[in-house]
C-alpha positions as CSV (number, residue, x, y, z in Angstrom):
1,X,117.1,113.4,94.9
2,X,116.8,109.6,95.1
3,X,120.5,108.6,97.3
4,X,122.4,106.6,95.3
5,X,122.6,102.9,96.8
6,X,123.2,98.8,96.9
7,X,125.5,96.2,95.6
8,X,127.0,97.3,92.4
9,X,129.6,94.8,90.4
10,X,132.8,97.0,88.6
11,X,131.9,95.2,85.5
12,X,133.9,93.0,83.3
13,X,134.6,94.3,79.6
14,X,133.9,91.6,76.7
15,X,136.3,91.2,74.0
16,X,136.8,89.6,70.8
17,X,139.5,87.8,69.3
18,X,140.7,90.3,67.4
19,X,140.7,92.6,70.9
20,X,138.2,94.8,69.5
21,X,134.9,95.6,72.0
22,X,132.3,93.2,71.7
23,X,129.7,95.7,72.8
24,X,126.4,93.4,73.3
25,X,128.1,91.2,75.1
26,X,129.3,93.6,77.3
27,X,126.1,94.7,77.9
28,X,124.6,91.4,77.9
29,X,127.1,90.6,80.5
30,X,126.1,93.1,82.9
31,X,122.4,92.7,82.7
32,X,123.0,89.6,84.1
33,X,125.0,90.3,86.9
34,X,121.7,92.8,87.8
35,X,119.4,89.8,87.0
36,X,121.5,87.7,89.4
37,X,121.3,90.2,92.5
38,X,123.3,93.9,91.7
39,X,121.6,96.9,92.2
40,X,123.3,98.0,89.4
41,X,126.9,97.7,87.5
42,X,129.9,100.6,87.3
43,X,130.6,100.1,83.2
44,X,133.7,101.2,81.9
45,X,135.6,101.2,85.3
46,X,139.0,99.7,86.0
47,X,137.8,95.9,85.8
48,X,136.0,97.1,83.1
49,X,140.0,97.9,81.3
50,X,138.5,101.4,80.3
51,X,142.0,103.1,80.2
52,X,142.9,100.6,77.3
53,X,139.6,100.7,75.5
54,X,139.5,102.8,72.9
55,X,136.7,106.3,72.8
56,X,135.0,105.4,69.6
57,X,134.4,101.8,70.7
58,X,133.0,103.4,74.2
59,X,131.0,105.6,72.3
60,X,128.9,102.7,70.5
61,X,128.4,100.8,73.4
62,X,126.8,104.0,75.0
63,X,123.9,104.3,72.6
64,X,123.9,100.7,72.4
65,X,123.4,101.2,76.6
66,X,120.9,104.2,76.3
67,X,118.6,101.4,74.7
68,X,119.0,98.5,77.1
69,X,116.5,97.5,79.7
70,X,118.0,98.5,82.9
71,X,119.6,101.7,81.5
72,X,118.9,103.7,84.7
73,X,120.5,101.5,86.6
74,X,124.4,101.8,85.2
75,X,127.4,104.0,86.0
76,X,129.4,105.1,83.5
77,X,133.4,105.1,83.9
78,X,135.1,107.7,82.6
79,X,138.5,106.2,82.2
80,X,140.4,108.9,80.6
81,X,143.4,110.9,82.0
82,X,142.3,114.2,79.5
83,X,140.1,116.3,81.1
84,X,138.5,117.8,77.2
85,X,137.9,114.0,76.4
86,X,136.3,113.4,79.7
87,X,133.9,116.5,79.3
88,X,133.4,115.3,75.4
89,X,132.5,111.7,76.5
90,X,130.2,112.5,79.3
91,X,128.3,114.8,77.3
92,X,127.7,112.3,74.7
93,X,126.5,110.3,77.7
94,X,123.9,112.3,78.8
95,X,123.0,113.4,75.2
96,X,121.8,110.0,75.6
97,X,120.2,110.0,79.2
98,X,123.2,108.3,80.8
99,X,124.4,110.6,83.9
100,X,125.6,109.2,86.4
101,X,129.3,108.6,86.4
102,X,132.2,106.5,88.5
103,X,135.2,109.2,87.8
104,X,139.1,109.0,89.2
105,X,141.5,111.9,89.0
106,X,144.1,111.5,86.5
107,X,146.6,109.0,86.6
108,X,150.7,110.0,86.5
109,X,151.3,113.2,87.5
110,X,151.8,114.6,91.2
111,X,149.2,117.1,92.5
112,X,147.3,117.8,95.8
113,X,143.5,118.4,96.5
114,X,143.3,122.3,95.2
115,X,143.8,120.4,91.8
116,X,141.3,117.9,92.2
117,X,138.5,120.6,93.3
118,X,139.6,122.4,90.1
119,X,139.6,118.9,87.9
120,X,136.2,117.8,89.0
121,X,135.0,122.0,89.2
122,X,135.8,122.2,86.0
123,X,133.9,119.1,84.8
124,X,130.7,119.7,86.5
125,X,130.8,124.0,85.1
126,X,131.0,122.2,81.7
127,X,128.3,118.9,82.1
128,X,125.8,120.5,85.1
129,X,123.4,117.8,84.1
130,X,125.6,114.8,85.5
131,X,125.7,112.9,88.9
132,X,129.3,112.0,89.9
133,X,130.7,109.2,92.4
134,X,134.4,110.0,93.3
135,X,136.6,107.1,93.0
136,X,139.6,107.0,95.6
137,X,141.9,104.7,94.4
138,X,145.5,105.9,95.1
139,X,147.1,103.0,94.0
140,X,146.2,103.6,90.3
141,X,146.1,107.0,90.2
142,X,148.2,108.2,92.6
143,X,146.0,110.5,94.3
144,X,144.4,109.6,97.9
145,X,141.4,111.9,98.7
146,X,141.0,113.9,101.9
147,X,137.7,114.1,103.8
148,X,138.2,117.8,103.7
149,X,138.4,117.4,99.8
150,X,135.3,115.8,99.5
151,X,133.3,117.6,101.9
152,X,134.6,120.6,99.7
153,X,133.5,119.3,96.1
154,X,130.0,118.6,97.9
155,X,129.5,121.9,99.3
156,X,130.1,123.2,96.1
157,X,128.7,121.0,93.8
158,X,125.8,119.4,96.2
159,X,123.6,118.2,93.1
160,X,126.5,116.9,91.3
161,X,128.8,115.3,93.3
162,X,126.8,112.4,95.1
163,X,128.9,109.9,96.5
164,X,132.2,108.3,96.5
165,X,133.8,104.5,95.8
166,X,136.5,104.2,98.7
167,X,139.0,101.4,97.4
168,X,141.9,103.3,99.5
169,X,139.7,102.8,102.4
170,X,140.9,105.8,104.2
171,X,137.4,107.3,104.0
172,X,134.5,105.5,104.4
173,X,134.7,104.7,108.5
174,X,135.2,108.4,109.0
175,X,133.5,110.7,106.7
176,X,129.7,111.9,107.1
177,X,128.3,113.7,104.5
178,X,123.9,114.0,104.4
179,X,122.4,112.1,101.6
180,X,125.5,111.1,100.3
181,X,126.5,107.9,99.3
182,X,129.5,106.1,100.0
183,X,130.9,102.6,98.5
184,X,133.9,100.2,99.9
185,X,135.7,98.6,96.8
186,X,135.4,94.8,99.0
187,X,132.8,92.5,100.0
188,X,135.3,92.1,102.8
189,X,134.3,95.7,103.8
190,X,130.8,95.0,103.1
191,X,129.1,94.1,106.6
192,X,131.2,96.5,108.2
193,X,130.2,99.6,106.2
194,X,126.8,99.0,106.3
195,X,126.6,99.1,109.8
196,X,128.4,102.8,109.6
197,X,125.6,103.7,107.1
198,X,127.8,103.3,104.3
199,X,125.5,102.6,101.2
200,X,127.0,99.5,99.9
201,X,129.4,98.6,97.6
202,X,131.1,98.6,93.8
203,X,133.4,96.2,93.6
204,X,135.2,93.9,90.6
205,X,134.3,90.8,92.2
206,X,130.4,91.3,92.0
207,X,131.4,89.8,88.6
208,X,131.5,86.4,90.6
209,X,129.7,87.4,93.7
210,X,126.3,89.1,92.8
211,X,123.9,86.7,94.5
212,X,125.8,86.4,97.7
213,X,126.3,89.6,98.2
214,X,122.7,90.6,97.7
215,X,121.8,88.1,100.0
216,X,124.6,89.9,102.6
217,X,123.2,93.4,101.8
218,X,119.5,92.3,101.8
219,X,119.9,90.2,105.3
220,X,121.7,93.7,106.9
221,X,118.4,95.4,106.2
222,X,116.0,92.6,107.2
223,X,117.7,91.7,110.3
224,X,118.4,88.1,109.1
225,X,121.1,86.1,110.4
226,X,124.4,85.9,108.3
227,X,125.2,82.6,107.4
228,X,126.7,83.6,104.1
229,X,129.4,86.6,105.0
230,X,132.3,84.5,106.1
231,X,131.9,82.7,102.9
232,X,131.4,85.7,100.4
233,X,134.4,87.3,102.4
234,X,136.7,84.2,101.8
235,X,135.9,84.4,97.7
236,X,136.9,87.3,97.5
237,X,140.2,87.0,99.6
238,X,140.7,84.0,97.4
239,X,140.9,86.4,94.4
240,X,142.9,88.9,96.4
241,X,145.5,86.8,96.1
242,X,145.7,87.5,92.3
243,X,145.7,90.7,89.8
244,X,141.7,90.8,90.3
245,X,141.6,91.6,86.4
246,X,143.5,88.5,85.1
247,X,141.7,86.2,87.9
248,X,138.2,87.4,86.7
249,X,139.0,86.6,83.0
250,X,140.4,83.1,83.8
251,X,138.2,82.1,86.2
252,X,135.0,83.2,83.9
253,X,136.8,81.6,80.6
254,X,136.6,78.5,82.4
255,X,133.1,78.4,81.1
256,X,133.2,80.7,78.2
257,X,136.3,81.1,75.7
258,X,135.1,84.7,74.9
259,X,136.6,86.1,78.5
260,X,140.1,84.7,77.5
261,X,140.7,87.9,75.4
262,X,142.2,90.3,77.8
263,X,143.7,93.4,76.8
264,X,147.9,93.8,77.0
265,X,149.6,94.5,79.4
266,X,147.0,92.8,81.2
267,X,146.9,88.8,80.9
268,X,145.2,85.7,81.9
269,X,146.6,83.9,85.0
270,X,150.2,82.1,84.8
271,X,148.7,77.9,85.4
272,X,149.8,78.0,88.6
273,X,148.0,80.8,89.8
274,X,145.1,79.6,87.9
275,X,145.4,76.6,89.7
276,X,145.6,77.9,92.8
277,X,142.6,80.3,92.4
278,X,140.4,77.4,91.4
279,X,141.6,75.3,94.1
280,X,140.9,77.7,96.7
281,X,137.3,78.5,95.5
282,X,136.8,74.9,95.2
283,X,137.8,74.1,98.6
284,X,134.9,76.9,99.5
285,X,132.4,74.8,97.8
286,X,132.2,78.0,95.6
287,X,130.3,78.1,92.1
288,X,129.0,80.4,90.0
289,X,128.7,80.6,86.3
290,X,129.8,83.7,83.7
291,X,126.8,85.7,83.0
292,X,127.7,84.7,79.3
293,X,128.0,81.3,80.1
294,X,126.8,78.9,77.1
């Protein structure tokens, strides 16, 4: 089994006016963060708004997906707090050759890590045929995994449960796990993790930051000096400064309308915090245009 691995952008969902999916442009959109330097994208994950995008409109942009060029090289987020519409989607998914999937326990309720290895169990007895990264993200689900968790869902599910985004970051210094791949949720954990063997990372603001961090990632493995991590680390503590959702959307509608549409509660950045994001990147001598960018 080939480890999963590289620079991977959580990314961006494209709407319409009318709020509704615009599905090729979604797509389009993370083609060309590959073409610009990811190893792959994470579709459908939280910068992706999955929890507020409806099934049937995730459902067309998989077979749209399971016809594009670099299909091998996408996640797919789950997004969904039912476990029988998370079995129903990823089936669908790899009716279509799409197996490989970013999931997060559900959101809301209170439980421990028995009821994870149940939760995820119970997926991978239902969809054998799929290839799961664990996403740790306690602060939207609630939920911060163990190591002993982990090491538990991959002794039991070795073929299945491959790696693991870390955006809690309690995780990736300390576990070790063969042939299994782990992924910060920062460019600011980027260098760091890589020298711990960690496999690289998925992160939301790959949207902005494909080419530099490739260029980080690539220059680990080469031995190259790394003129551009201060830099790359700086852009995205510019954006940390911000809902990383809203700041994405403004900061690509800047050079395409389309990314103003932004699904409530979510919303674009107050002016002042727009102006302040765009000051700071400015001061960084930081550009880089929307994937969709006319």
């Amino acid at each position: 089994m080939t480890k999963i691995s590289g620079i991977f952008a959580a990314s961006m969902s494209v709407l319409n006016s009318d709020l509704s999916l615009n599905v090729d442009k979604t797509i389009e959109h993370a083609e060309k963060l590959i073409e610009q330097g990811c190893h792959g994208t994470a579709i459908f994950g939280s910068t992706g708004q999955a929890q507020l995008i409806s099934i049937s409109e995730k459902i067309e942009l998989l077979n749209k997906l399971s016809i594009s060029k670099y299909k091998e090289k996408h996640l797919i987020g789950t997004g969904l707090n039912s476990l029988s519409e998370t079995i129903n989607f990823m089936k669908i998914a790899v009716s279509l050759k799409l197996n490989k999937f970013l999931i997060m326990p559900p959101a809301y309720y209170n439980y421990g890590d028995d009821e994870v290895i149940e939760f995820y169990s119970k997926i991978v007895d239902t969809v054998p045929d799929c290839k799961i990264i664990l996403y740790n993200f306690e602060k939207l689900c609630g939920y911060k995994f163990s190591i002993s968790c982990v090491e538990k869902l991959v002794e039991k599910f070795p073929n299945q449960v491959v790696g693991l985004k870390d955006s809690t970051y309690n995780l990736y210094e300390n576990i070790k796990i063969k042939n299994f791949s782990i992924f910060p949720g920062s460019e600011l954990k980027l260098l760091k993790s890589l020298e711990l063997g960690c496999s690289g990372i998925i992160t939301a603001t790959c949207n902005v930051t494909a080419e530099m961090s490739r260029k980080v990632y690539d220059n680990f493995f080469s031995g190259s000096e790394q003129l551009l991590n201060e830099k790359l680390c700086d852009v995205r503590k510019a954006f940390d400064k911000h809902n990383l959702i809203s700041g994405l959307h403004t900061y690509h509608s800047k050079n395409n309308n389309i990314y103003k549409n932004i699904l409530p509660p979510l919303r674009l950045l107050s002016k002042n915090s727009e102006k302040e994001l765009l000051n700071e990147l400015k001061d960084l001598n930081f550009t880089n245009k929307t994937p969709l960018a006319a």
